[in-house]
OpenMM code with the backbone's topology and positions (N, CA, C; nanometers):
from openmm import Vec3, app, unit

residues = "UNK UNK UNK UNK UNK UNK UNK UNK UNK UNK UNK UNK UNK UNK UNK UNK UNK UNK UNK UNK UNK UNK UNK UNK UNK UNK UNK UNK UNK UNK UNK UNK UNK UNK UNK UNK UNK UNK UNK UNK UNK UNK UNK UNK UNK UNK UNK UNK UNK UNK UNK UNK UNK UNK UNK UNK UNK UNK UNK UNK UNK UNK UNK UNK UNK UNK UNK UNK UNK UNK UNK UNK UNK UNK UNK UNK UNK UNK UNK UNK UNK UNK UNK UNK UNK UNK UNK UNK UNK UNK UNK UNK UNK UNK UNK UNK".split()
positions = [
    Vec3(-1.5458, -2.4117, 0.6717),
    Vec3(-1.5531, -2.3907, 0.5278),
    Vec3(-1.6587, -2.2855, 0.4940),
    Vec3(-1.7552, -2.2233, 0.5931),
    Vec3(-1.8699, -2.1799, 0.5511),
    Vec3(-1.8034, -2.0184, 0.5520),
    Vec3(-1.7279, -1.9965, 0.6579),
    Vec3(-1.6729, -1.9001, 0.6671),
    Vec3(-1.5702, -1.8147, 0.4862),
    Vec3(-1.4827, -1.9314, 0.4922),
    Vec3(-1.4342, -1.9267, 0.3684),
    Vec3(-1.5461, -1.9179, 0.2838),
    Vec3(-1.6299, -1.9471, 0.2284),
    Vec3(-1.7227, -1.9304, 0.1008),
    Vec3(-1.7714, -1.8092, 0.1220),
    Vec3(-1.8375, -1.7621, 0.2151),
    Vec3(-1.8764, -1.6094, 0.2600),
    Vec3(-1.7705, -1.5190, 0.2287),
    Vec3(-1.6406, -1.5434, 0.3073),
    Vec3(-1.4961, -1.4379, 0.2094),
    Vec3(-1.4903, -1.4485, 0.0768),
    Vec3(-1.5466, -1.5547, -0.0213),
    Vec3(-1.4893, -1.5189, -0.1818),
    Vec3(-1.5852, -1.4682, -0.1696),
    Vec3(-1.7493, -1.5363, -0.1513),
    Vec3(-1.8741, -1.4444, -0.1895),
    Vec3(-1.8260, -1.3074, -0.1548),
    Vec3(-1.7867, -1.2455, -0.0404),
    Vec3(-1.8436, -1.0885, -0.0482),
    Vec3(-1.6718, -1.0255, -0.1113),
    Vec3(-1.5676, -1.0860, -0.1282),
    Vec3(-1.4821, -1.0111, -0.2588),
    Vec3(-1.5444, -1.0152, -0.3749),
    Vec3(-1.6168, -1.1568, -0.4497),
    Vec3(-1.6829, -1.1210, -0.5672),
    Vec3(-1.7810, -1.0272, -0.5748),
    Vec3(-1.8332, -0.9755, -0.4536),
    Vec3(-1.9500, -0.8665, -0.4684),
    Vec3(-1.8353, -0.7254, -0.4749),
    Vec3(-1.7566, -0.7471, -0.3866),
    Vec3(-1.6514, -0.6285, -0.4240),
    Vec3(-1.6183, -0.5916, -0.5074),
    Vec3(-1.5329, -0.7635, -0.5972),
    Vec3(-1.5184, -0.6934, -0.7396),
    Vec3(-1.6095, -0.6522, -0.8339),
    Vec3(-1.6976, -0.6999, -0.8154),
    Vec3(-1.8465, -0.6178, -0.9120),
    Vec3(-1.8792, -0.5287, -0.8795),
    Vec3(-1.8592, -0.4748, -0.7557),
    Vec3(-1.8683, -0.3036, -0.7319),
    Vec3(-1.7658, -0.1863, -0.7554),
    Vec3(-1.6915, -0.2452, -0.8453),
    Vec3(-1.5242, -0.1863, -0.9152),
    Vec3(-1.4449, -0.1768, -0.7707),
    Vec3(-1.4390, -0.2705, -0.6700),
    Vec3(-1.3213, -0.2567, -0.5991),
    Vec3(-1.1832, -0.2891, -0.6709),
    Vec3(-1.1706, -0.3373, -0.7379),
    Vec3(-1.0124, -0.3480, -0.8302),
    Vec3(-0.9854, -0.2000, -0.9017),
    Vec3(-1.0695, -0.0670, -0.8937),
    Vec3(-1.0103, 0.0544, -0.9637),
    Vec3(-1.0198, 0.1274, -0.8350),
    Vec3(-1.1525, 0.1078, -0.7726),
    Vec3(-1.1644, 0.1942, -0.6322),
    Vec3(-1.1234, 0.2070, -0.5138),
    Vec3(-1.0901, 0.0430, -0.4331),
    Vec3(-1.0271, 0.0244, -0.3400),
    Vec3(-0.9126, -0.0745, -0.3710),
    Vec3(-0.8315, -0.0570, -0.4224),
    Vec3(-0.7290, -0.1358, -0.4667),
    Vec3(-0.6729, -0.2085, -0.3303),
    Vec3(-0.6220, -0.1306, -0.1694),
    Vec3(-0.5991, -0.1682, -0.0980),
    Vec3(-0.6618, -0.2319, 0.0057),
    Vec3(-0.7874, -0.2207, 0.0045),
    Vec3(-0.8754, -0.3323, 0.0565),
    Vec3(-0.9390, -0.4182, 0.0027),
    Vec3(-0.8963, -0.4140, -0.1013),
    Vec3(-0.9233, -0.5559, -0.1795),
    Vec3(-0.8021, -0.6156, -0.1982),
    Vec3(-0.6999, -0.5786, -0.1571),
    Vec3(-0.6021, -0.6505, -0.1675),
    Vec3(-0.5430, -0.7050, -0.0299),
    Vec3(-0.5997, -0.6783, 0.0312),
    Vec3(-0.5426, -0.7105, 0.2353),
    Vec3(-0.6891, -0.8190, 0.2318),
    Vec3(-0.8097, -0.7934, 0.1322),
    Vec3(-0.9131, -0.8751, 0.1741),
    Vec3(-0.8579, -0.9888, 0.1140),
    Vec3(-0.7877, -1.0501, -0.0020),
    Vec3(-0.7737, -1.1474, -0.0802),
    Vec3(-0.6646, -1.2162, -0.0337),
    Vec3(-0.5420, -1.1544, 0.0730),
    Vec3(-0.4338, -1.2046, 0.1064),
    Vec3(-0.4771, -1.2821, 0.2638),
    Vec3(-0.5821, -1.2224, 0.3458),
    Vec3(-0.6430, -1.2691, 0.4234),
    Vec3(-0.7109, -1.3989, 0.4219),
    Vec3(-0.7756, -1.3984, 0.2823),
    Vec3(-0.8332, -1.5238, 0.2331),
    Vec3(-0.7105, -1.5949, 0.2094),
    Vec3(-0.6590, -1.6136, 0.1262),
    Vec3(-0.5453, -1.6773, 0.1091),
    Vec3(-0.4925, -1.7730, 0.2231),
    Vec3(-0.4386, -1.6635, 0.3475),
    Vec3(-0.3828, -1.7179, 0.4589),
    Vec3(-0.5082, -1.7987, 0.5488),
    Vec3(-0.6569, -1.7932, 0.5219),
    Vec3(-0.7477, -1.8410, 0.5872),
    Vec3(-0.7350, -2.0272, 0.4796),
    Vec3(-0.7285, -2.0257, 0.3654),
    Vec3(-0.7219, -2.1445, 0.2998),
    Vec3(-0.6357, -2.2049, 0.3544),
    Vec3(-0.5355, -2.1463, 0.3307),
    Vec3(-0.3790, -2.2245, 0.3913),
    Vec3(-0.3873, -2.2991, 0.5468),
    Vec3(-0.4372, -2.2059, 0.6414),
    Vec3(-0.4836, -2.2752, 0.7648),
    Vec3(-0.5684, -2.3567, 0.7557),
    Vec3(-0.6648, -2.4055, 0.6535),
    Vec3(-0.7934, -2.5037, 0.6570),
    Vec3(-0.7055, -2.5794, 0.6033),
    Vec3(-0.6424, -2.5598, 0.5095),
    Vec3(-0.5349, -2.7089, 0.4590),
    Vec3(-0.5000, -2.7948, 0.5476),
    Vec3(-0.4157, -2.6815, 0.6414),
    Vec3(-0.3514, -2.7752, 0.7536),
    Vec3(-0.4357, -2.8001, 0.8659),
    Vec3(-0.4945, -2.7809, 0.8607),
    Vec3(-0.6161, -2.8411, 0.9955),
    Vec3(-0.6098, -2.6991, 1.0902),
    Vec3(-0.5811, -2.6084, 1.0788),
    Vec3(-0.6299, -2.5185, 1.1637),
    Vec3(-0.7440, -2.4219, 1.1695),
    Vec3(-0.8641, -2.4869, 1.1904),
    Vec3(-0.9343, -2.4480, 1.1673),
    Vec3(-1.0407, -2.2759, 1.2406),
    Vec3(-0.9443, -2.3000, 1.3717),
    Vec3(-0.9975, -2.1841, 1.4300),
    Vec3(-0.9528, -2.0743, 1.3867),
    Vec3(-0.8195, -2.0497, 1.3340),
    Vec3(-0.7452, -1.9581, 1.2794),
    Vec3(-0.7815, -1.9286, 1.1114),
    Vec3(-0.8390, -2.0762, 1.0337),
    Vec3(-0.8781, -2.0166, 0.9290),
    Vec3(-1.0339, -1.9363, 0.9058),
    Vec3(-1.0982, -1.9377, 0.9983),
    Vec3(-1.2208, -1.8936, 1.0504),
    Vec3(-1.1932, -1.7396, 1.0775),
    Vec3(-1.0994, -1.7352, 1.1565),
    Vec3(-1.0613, -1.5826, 1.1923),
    Vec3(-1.0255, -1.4963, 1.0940),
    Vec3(-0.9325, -1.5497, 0.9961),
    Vec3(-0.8217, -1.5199, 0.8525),
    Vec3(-1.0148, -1.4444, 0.7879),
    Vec3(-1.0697, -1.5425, 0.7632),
    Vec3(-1.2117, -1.5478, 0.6803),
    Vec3(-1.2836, -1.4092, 0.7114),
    Vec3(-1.3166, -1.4175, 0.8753),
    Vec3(-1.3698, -1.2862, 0.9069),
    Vec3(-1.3021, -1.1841, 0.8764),
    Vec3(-1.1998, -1.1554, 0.8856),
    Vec3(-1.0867, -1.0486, 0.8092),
    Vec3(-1.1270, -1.0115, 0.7258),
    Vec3(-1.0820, -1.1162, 0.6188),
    Vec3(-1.0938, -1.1353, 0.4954),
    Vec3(-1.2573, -1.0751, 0.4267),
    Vec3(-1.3373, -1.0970, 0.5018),
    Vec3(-1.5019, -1.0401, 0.4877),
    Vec3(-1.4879, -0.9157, 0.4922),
    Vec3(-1.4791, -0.8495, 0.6463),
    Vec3(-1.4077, -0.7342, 0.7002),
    Vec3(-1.3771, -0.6175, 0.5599),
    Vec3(-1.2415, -0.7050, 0.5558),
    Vec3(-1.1512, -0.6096, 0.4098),
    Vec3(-1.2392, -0.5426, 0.2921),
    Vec3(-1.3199, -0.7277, 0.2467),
    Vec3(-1.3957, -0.7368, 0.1136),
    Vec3(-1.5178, -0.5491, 0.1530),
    Vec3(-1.5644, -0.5815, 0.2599),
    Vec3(-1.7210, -0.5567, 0.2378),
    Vec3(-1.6685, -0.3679, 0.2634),
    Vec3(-1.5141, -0.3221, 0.3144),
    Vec3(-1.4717, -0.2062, 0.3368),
    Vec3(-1.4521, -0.1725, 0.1740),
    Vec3(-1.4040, -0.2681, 0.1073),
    Vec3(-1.3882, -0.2196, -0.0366),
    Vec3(-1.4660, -0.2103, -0.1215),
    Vec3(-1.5580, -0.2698, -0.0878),
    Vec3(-1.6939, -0.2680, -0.1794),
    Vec3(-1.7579, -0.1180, -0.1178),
    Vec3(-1.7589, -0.1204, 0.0312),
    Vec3(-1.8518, 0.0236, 0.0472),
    Vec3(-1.7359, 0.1628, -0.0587),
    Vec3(-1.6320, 0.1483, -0.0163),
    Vec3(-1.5329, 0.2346, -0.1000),
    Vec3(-1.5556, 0.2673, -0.2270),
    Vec3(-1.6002, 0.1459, -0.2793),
    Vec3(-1.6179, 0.1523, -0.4278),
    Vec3(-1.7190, 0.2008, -0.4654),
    Vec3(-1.8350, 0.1252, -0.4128),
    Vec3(-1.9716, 0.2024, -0.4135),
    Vec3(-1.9529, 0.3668, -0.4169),
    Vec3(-1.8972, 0.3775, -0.3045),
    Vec3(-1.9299, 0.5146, -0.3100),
    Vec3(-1.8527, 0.6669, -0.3884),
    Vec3(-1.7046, 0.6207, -0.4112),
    Vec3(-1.6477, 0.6296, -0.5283),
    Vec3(-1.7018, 0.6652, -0.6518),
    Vec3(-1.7760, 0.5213, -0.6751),
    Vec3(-1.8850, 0.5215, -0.7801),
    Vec3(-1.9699, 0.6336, -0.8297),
    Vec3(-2.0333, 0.6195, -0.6990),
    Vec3(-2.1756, 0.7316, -0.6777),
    Vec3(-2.1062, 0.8083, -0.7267),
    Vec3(-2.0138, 0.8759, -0.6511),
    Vec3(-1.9211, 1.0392, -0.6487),
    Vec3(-1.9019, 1.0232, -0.7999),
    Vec3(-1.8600, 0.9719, -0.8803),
    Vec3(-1.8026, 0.9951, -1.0177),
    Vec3(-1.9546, 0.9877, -1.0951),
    Vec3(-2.0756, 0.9623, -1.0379),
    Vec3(-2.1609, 0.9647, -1.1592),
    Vec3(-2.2018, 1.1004, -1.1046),
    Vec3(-2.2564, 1.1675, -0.9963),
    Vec3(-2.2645, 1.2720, -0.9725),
    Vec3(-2.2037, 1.4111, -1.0120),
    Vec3(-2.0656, 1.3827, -1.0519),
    Vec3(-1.9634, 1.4879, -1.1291),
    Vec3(-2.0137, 1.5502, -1.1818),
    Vec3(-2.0515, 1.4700, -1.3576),
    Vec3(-2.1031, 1.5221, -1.4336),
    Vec3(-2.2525, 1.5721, -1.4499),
    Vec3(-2.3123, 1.5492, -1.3103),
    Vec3(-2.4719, 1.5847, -1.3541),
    Vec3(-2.4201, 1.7546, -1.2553),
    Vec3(-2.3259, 1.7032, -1.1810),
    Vec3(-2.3135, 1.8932, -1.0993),
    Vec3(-2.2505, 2.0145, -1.2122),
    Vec3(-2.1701, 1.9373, -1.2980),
    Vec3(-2.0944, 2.0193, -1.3616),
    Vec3(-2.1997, 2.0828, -1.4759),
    Vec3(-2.3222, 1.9730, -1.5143),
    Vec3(-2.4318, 2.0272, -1.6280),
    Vec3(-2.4734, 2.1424, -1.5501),
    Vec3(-2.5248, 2.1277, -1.4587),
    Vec3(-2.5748, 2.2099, -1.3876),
    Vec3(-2.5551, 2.3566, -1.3712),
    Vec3(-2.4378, 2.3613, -1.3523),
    Vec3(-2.3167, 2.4757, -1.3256),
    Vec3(-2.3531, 2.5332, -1.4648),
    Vec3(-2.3269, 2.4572, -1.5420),
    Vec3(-2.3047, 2.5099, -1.7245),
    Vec3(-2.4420, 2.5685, -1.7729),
    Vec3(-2.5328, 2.4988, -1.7073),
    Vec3(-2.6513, 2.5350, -1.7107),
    Vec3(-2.6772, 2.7432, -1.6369),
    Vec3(-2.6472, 2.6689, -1.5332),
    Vec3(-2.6385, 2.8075, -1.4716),
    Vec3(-2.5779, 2.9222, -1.5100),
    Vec3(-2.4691, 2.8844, -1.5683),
    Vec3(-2.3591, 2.9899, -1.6571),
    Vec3(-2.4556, 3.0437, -1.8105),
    Vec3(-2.4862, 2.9538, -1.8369),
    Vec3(-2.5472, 2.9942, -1.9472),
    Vec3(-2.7218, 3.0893, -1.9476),
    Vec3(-2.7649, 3.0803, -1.8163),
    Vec3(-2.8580, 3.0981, -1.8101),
    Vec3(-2.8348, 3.2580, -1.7717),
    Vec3(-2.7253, 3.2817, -1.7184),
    Vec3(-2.6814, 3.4324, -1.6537),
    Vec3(-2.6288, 3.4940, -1.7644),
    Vec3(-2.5625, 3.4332, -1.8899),
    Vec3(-2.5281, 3.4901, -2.0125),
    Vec3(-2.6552, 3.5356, -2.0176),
    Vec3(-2.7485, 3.4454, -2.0748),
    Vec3(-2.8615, 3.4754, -2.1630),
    Vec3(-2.9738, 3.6511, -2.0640),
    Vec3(-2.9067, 3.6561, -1.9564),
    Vec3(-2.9784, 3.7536, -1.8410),
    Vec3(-2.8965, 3.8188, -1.8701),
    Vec3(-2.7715, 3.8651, -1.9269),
    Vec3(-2.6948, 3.9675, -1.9511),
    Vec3(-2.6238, 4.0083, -1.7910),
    Vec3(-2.5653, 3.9203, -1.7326),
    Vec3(-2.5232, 3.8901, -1.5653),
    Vec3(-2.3652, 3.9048, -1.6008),
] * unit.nanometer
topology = app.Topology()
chain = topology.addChain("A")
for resn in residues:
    res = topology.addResidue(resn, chain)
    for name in ("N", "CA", "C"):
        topology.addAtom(name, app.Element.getBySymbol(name[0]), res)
């Protein structure tokens, strides 16, 4: 079971790192993993829902780095593009 609680914990850190806009597909192989890891603890298989879990972690913590960094990249955009504009404007004002 400890395994399983560690797979929702690190999808909920996923989804708070916008893996549902950023990594849509590893957050979605991470949650179906979980899924199939519950289903095996239902039925008593417990070595297999242990394995499902690590997956399932695996997936989560690939979509969260995805997202993260996604992230980063889109706040960075706009401070390169000031920049640029900056620069453009600064070569107007130099008669460039």
């Amino acid at each position: 079971a400890l395994a399983l609680d560690e797979a929702r914990l690190t999808i909920a850190s996923a989804k708070s790192s916008g893996a549902q806009n950023y990594a849509v597909e590893a957050l979605k192989a991470a949650e179906a993993a979980l899924e199939t890891a519950d289903k095996a603890y239902k039925t008593l298989h417990y070595d297999m829902a242990r394995k499902d879990a690590e997956t399932a972690v695996q997936f989560a913590k690939r979509a969260q780095e995805e997202a993260e960094k996604k992230t980063a990249d889109k706040k960075l955009k706009p401070a390169k593009k000031k920049a640029t504009a900056s620069k453009k404007a600064a070569s107007v004002k130099k008669g460039k």
